[in-house]
N, C-alpha and C positions, 0 to 999 in steps of 0.2 A: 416529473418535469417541473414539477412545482418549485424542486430545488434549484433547478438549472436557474430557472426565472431570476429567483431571488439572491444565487450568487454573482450571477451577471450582474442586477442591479447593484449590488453592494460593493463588486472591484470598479463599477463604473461610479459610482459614489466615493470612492477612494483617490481614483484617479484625479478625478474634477476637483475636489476638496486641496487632493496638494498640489494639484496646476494653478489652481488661481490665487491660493493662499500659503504655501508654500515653497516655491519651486525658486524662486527668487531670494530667500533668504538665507543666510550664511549659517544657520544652526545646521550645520551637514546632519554630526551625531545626530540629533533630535531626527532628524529626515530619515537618516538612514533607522532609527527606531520605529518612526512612526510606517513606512515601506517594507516593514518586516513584520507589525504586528499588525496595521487595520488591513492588508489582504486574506492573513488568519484569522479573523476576527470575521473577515465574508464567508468564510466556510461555517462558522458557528452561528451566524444571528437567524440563519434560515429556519433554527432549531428551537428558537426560542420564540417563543407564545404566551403574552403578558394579557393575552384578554381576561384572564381569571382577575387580574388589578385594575380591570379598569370600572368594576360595577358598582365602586361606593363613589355613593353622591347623586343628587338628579340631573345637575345640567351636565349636557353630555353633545353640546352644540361646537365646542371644540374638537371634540371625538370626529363625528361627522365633516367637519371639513377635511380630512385626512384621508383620502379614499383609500379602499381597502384592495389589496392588491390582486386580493382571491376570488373578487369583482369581474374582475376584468382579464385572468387570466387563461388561457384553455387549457380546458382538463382531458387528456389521451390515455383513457381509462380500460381496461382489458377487457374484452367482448367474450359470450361462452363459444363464439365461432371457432376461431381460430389466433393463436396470437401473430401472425406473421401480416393479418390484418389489420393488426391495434398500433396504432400511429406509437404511440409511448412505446414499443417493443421497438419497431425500425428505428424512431428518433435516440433510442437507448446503443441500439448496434453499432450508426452512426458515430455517434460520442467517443463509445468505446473504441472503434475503429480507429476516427482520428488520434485518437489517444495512444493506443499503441503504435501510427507511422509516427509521432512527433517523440517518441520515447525511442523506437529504433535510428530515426535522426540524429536526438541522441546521442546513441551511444557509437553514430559513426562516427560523429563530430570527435567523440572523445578517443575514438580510434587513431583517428587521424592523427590528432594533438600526438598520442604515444609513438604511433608511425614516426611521426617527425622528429621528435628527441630522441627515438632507442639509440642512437650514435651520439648524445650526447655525452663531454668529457666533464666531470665532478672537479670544480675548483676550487670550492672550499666548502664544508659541513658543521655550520657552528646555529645559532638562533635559526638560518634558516639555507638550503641546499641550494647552492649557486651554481651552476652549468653554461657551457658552450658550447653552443651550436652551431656549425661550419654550414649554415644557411641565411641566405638576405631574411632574416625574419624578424619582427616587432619585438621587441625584448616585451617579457607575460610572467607574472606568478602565474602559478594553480599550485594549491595549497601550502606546502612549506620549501616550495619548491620557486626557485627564478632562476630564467631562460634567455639568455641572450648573447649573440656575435660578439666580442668584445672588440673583433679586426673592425667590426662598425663604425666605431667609436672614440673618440677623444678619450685621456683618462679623465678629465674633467667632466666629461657627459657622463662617463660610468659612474663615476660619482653621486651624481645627477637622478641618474635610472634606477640604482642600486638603493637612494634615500628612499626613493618614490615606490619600488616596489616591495623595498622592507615592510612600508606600510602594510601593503597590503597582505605579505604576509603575516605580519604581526595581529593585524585587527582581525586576523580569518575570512578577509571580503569572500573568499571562494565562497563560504557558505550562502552567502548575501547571492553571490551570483547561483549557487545550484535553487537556491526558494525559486531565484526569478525564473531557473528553466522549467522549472514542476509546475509553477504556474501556466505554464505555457503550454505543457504536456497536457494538462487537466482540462483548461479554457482554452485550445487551439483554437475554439470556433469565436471568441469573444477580443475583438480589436483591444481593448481597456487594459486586456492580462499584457499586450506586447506593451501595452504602454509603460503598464506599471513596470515591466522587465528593462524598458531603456532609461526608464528612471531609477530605477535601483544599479543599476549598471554604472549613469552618468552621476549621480550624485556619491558613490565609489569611489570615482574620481576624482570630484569635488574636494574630499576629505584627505586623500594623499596628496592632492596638489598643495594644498594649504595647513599642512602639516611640513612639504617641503618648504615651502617659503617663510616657514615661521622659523627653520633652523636658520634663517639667513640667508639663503641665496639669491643670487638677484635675480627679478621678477624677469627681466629685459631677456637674459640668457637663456633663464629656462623656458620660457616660453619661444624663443628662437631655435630652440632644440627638439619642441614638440615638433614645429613644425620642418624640421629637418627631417626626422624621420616619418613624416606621414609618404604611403603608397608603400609601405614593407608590408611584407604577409602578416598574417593575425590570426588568431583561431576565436573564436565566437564563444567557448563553454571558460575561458580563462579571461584573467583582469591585464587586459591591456595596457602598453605604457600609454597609448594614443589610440583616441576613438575619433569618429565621423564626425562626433559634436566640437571640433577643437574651436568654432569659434565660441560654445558658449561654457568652454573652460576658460578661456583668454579674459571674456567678461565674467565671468565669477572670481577671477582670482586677480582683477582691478577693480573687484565692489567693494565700498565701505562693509563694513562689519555690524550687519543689523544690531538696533536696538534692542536692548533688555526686552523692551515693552512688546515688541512683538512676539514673545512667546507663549501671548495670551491667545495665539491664533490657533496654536495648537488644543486648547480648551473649546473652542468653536464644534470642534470632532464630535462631542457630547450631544448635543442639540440633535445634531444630524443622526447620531444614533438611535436618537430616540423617536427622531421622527420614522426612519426604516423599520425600526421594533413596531409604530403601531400600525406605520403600514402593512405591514409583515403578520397583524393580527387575523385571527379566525375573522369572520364575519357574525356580527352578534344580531340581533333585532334590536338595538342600540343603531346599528348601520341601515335600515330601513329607512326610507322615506316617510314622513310621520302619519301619511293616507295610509300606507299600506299597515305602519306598526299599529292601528288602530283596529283592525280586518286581522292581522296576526293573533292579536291579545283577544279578539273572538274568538279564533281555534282553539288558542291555546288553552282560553276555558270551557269550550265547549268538548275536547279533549283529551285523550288522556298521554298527548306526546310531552315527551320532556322538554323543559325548554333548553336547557345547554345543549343538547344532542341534537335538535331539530334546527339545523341550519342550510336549510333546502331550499334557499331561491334563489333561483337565477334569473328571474322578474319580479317588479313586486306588484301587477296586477291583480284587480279581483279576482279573474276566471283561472289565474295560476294556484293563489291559494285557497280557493275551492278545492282545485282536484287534487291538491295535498291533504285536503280535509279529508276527501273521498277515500284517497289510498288507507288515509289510516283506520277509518271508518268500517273499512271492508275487506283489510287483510286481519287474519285471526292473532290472536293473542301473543299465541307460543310460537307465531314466525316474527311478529313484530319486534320481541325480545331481544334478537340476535342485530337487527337493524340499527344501524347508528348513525346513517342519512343517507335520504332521498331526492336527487335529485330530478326535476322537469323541467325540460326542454321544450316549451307549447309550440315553438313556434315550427319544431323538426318532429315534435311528437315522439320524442325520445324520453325514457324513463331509467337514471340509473342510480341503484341501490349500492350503499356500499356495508357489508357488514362487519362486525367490531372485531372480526377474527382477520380483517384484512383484506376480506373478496369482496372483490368489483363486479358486478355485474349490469350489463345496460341491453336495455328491451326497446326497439324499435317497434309499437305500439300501429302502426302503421302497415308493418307484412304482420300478415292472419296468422302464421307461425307461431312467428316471436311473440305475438299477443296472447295466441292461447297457452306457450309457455310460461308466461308472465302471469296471467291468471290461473292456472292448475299449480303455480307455487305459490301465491304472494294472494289469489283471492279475486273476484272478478271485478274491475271498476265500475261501476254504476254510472247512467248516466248522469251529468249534473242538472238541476235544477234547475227549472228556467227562468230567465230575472224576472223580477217583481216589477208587475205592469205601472207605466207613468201616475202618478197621483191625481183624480177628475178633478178637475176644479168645483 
């Protein structure tokens, strides 16, 4: 689930980054790059773990203001019960679920689309396959292919359509549009993917509109032609001549021509990455409150836990790492070996070990069961000590 978290957080980091500082400026290409590679780029950063870089040097006060995202995230971790009561198992079905109705959506959408052209008649097959359709429909590429009534139309407009959808078949937008419906397939549950998909869709647009206008046509007519054919049918998995957004093609394609100097906005991206990568880090005792890393650096010498492997708190009170002291204190050697962290829960009196082969296991310390299973594997907890009485004056 850990993954879920942090790709959400990264296409909503996407999103926000080219609404506020990109969305408005005329470097389409550059847009249309930047919409294709930093939502790929959310699938990869979850993956990466830069804590091993961060332990040269002492001050580490910039570190700390960064909080750690594995802080504050919940862990749905697999029980020896049963899995059908392990949240992470349902939360997984879920996912998947969604995942496959929004992929058979899909492929009706794209049914549909083939439904609707198999009577189309082939009018000309050269750079790219032009057809007519004896239906009131939107003229659309999908792939090397455009669609449209030509009894619609003026031959001047077809001219018009035919520039603007060249485009799109030229550049491949189709593929621009299939990224944006996989996003959507994958993150159905994540508002940020539909975002990023009407943005990659609308700034499509952006780029054959203003490829149109640069051959010369006038701005006045074409855009008087968009809005001639708006309310014709349309198909949703194909690049439309006209979208919902016509009025913020109308204003993009009357905007000056941003400045050189703003494509320093797109360098901005770096920072931001860097800042997800350290949130996105392990939690180190670097990340500790400096009471507690003092009571840590006690264990850890009184001890024999490793310090890279021991990243077990999810408080950073006394009486918490005590009874991590205790655990290690009191489980034998040749089970401890296999341990690669333990987590405590004080406040539900939950205990869960995760070992390096992959298995989770969590002990509710509380039912006499689970506590005597916990102890006939892992060794009996002792009680803790009891504090050291006030100092007499």
């Amino acid at each position: 689930m850990d993954f879920v978290l942090k790709l959400s957080i990264g296409l909503a980091v996407t999103w926000i980054f080219y609404w506020l500082l990109l969305r408005r400026l005329t470097f389409y290409r550059w847009n249309r790059l930047f919409l294709l590679v930093y939502p790929a780029m959310a699938f990869l950063v979850p993956f990466i773990d830069i804590t091993g870089l961060l332990h040269q040097g002492d001050d580490k006060a910039w570190l700390r203001a960064i909080p750690v995202l594995e802080q504050y995230s919940f862990r749905f971790e697999l029980q020896e019960t049963s899995v059908w009561s392990d949240p992470a198992f349902i939360g997984g079905l879920v996912l998947a679920a969604g995942s496959i109705i929004m992929a058979a959506r899909f492929c009706w959408q794209y049914w549909s689309l083939r439904k609707a052209v198999s009577g189309a008649v082939l009018l000309a097959d050269d750079e790219a396959r032009l057809y007519h359709v004896d239906k009131r429909i939107l003229p659309f590429s999908f792939g090397r292919s455009i669609y449209l009534n030509k009894h619609l139309h003026t031959e001047a407009e077809l001219r018009e359509i035919l520039r603007h959808e060249f485009i799109h078949v030229k550049q491949r937008h189709s593929l621009d549009m299939m990224w944006g419906e996989l996003l959507c397939i994958i993150n159905w549950y994540n508002p940020f993917a539909w975002l990023l998909r009407n943005a990659i869709r609308q700034n499509l647009e952006f780029i054959a509109d203003h490829q149109v206008l640069a051959n010369g046509i006038d701005r006045k007519q074409y855009q008087y032609m968009l809005l001639k054919v708006t309310g014709m049918s349309s198909f949703s998995v194909a690049n439309n001549f006209n979208l919902s957004s016509l009025k913020k093609r109308i204003v993009m394609m009357n905007k000056k021509t941003s400045a050189s100097v703003h494509l320093l906005r797109f360098v901005l991206i770096v920072p931001v990455l860097a800042v997800l990568l350290l949130a996105f880090r392990s939690v180190t005792r670097l990340d500790l409150p400096s009471p507690s890393s003092l009571i840590a650096e006690k264990i850890f010498a009184d001890t024999a836990v490793d310090r890279d492997s021991f990243i077990a708190l999810t408080d950073g009170d006394t009486l918490h790492l005590q009874a991590v002291k205790i655990i290690h204190d009191t489980v034998p050697k040749k089970k401890t070996d296999n341990i690669e962290r333990i987590d405590i829960h004080k406040k539900n009196n939950l205990v869960t070990i995760r070992l390096k082969d992959g298995t989770v296991e969590k002990f509710d310390l509380s039912d006499p069961k689970q506590k005597e299973s916990f102890e006939k594997k892992y060794g009996k907890i002792s009680t803790p000590p009891p504090p050291p009485p006030p100092p007499s004056d």
